[in-house]
Residue frames as qw, qx, qy, qz and C-alpha x, y, z in Angstrom:
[[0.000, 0.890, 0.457, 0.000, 0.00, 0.00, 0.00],
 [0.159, 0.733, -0.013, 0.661, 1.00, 3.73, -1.04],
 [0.412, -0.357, -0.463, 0.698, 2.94, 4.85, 2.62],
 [0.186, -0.814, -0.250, -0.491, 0.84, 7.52, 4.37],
 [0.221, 0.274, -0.472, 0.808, 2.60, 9.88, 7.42],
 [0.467, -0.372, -0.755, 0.270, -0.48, 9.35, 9.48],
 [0.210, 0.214, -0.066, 0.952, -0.65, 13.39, 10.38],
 [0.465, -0.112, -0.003, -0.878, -4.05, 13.97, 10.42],
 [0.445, -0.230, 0.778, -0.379, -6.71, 11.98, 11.74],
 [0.439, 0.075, -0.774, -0.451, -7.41, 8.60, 10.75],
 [0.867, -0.042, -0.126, -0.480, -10.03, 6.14, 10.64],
 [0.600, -0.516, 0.533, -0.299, -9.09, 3.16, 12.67],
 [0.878, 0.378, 0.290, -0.048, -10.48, 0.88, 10.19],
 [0.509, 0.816, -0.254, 0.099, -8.20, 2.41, 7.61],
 [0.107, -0.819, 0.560, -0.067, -4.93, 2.36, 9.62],
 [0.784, -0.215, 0.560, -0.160, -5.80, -1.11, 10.14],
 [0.849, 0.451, 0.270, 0.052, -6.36, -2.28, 6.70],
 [0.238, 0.748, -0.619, -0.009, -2.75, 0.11, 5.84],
 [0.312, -0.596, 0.736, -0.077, -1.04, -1.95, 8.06],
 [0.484, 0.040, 0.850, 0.205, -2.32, -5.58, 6.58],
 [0.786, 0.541, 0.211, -0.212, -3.98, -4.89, 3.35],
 [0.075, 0.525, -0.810, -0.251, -1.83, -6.57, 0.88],
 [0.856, -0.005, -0.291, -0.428, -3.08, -9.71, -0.40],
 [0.748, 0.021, -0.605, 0.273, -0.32, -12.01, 1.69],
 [0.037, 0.559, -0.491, 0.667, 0.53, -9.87, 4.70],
 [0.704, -0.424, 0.342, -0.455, -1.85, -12.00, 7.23],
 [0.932, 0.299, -0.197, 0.067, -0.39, -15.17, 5.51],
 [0.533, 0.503, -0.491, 0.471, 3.39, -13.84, 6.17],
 [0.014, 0.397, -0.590, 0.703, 2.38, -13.40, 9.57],
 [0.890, -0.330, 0.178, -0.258, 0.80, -16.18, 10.46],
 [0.906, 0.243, -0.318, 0.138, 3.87, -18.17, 9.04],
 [0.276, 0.563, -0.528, 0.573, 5.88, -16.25, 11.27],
 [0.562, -0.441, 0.218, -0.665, 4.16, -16.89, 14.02],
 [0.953, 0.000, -0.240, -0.185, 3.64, -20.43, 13.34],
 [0.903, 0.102, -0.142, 0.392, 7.39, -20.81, 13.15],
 [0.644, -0.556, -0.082, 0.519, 9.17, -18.21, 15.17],
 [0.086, -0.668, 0.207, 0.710, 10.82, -16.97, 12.43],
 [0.847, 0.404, 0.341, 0.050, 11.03, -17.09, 8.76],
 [0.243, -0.557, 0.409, 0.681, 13.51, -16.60, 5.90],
 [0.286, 0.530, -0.382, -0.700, 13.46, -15.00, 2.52],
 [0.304, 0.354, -0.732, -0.497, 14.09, -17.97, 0.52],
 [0.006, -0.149, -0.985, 0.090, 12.63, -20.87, 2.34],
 [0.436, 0.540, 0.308, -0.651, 9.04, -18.21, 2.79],
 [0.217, 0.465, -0.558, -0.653, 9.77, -18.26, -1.14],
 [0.183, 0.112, -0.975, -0.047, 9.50, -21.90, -1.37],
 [0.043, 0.305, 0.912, -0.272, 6.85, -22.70, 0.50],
 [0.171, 0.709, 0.342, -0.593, 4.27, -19.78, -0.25],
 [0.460, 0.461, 0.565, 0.506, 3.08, -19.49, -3.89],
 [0.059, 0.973, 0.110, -0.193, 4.11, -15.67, -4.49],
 [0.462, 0.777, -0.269, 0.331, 6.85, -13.57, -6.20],
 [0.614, 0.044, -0.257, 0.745, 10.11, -12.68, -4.82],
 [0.166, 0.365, 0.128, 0.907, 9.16, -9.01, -5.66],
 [0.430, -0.650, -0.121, -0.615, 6.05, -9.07, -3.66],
 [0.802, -0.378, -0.444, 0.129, 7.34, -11.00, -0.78],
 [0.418, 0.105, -0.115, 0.895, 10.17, -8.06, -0.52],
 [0.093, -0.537, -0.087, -0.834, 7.65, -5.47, -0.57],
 [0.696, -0.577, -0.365, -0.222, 4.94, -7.45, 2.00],
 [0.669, -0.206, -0.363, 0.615, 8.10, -7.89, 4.33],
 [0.226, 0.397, 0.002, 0.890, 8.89, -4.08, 3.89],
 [0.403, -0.402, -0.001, -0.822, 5.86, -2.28, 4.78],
 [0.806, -0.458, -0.376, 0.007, 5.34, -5.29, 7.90],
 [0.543, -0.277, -0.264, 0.748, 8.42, -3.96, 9.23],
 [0.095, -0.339, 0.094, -0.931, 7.80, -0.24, 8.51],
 [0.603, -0.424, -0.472, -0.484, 4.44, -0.89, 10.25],
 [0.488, -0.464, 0.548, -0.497, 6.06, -2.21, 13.41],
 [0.896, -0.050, 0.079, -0.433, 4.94, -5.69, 13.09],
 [0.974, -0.017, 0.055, 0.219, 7.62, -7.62, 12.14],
 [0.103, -0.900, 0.383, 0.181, 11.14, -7.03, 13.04],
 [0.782, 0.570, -0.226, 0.108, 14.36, -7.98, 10.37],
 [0.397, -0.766, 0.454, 0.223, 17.51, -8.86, 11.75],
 [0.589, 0.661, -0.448, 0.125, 20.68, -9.37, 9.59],
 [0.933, -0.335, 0.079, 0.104, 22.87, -12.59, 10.84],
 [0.373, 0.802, -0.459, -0.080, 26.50, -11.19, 9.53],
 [0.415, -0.622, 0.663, -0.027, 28.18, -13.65, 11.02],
 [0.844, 0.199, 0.430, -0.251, 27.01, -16.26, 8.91],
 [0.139, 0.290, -0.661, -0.678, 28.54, -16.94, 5.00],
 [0.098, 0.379, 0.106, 0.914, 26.62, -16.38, 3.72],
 [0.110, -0.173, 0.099, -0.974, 24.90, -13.63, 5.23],
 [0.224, -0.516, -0.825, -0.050, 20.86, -14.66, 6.79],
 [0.231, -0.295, -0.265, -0.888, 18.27, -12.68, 6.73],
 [0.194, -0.263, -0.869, 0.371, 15.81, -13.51, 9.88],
 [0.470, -0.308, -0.223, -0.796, 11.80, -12.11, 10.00],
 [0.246, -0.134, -0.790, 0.545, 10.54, -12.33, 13.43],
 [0.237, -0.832, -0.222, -0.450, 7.07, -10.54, 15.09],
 [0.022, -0.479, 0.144, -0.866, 7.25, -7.68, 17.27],
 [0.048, 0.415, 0.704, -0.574, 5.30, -7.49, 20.73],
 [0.364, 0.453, 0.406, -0.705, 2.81, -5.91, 19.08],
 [0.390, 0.280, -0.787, -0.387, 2.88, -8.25, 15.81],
 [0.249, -0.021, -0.963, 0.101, 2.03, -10.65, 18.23],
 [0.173, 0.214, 0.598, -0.753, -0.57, -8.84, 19.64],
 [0.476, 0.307, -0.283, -0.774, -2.27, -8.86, 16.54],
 [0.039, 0.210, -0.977, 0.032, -2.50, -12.63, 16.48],
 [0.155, 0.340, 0.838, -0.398, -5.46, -13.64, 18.37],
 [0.472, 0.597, 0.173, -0.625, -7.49, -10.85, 16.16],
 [0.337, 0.503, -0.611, -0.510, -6.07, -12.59, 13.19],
 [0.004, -0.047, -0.998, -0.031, -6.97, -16.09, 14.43],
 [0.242, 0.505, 0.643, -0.522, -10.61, -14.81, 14.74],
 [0.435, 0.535, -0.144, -0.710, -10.73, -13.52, 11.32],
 [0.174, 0.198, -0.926, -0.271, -8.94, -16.80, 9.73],
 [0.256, 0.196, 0.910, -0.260, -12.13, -18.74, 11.70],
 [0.489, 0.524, 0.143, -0.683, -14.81, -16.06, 10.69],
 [0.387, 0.466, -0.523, -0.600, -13.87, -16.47, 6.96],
 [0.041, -0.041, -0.998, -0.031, -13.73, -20.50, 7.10],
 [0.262, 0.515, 0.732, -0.362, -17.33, -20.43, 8.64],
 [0.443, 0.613, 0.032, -0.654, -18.64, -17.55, 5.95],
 [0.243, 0.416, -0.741, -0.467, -17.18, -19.28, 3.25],
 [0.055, 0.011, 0.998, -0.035, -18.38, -22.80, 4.21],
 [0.311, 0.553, 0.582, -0.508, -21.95, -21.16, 4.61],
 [0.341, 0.713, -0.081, -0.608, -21.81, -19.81, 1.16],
 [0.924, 0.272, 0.266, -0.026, -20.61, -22.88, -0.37],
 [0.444, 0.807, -0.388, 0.044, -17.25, -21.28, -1.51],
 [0.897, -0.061, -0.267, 0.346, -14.52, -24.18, -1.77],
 [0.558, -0.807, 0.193, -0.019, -11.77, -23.95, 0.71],
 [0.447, 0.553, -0.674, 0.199, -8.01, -24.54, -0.03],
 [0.893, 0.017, -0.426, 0.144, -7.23, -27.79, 1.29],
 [0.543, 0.290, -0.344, 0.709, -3.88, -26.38, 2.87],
 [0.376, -0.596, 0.049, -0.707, -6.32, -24.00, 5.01],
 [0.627, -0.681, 0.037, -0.376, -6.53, -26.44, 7.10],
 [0.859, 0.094, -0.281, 0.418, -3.06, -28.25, 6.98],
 [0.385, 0.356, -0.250, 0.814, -1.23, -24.91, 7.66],
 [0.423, -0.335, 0.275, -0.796, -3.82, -23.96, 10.63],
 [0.728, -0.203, -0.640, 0.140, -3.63, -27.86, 12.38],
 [0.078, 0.156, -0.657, 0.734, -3.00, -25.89, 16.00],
 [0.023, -0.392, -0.809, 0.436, -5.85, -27.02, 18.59],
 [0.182, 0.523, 0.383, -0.739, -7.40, -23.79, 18.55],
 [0.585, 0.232, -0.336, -0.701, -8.86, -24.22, 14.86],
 [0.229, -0.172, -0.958, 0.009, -9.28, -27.77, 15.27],
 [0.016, -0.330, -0.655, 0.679, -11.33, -26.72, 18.42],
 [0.334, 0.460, 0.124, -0.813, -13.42, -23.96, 16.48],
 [0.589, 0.350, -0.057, -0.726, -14.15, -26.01, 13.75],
 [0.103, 0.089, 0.987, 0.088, -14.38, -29.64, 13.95],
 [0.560, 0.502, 0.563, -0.342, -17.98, -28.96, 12.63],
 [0.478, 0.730, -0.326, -0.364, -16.44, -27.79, 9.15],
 [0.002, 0.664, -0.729, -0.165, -13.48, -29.95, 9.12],
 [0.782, 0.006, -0.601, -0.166, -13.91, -33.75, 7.71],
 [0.805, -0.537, 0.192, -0.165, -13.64, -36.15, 10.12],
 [0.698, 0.425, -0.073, 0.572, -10.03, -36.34, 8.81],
 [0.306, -0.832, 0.022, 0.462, -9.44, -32.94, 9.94],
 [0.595, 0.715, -0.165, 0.328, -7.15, -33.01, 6.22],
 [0.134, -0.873, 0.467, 0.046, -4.63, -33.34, 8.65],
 [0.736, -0.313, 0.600, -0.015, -3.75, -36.76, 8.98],
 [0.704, 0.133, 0.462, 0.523, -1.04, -37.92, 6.15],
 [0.331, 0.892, 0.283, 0.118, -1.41, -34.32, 4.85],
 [0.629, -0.167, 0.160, 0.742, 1.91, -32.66, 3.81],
 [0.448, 0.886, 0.006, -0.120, 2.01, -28.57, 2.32],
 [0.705, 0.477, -0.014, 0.524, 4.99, -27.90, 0.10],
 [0.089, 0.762, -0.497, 0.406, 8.21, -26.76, 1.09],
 [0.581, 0.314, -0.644, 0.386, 10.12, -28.10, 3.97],
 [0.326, -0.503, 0.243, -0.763, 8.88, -26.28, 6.65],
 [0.770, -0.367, -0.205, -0.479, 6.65, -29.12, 8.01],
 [0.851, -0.102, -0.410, 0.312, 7.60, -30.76, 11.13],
 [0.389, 0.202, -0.504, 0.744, 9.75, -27.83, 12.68]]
């Protein structure tokens, strides 16, 4: 989104939607979450999206506050480490309450669900909120998403 200096007053709504509209930004930060941290290339891998937008989404999450970038120099080469913020994380719980909302509208409206929705969101609390959606699988059990990630 087009960076705005915030000066004058704003609409809550709005500041919100600055800070995560972007079509991946609640995606990049749930993966972070999931996993502590994440990096460039392996996010790359696993998350069908450019390079170009995954730079930008990263960007404007850290300008925002939300997610904070540290540079490993010591390494060779060089690692690149995307972590949330205390107040990244605070944002969590209001993201795990949209991720549910949408499942349930979506399921009421008959609009298919990626598969992976529920592979990559296997933690208790969506199990919990919607073992009335989920097969009786859950689509977790022998389910695998792409990349490497799984397991850590």
């Amino acid at each position: 989104m087009a960076r705005v200096d915030f000066t004058e007053p704003t609409n809550p709504y709005h500041y919100a939607l600055h800070c995560l509209g972007g079509k991946w930004k609640m995606t990049i930060l749930h993966e972070i979450h999931t996993y502590g941290t994440i990096h460039f290339n392996q996010t790359l891998k696993v998350l069908p999206l450019s390079e170009k937008v995954l730079s930008q989404q990263l960007k404007e999450l850290v300008r925002d506050g939300l997610v904070r970038r540290t540079v490993n120099g010591d390494a060779y080469p060089p690692t690149t480490d995307y972590e949330l913020t205390e107040e990244g994380e605070r944002l969590i719980p209001a993201l795990d309450m949209l991720y549910i909302w949408s499942i349930r509208q979506m399921n009421e409206r008959d609009i298919p669900i990626d598969a992976d929705a529920f592979v990559v969101h296997a933690a208790e609390k969506y199990v919990r909120e919607l073992k009335d959606i989920m097969p009786p699988d859950n689509l977790l059990h022998g389910r695998k998403r792409k990349g490497s990630r799984q397991g850590k």
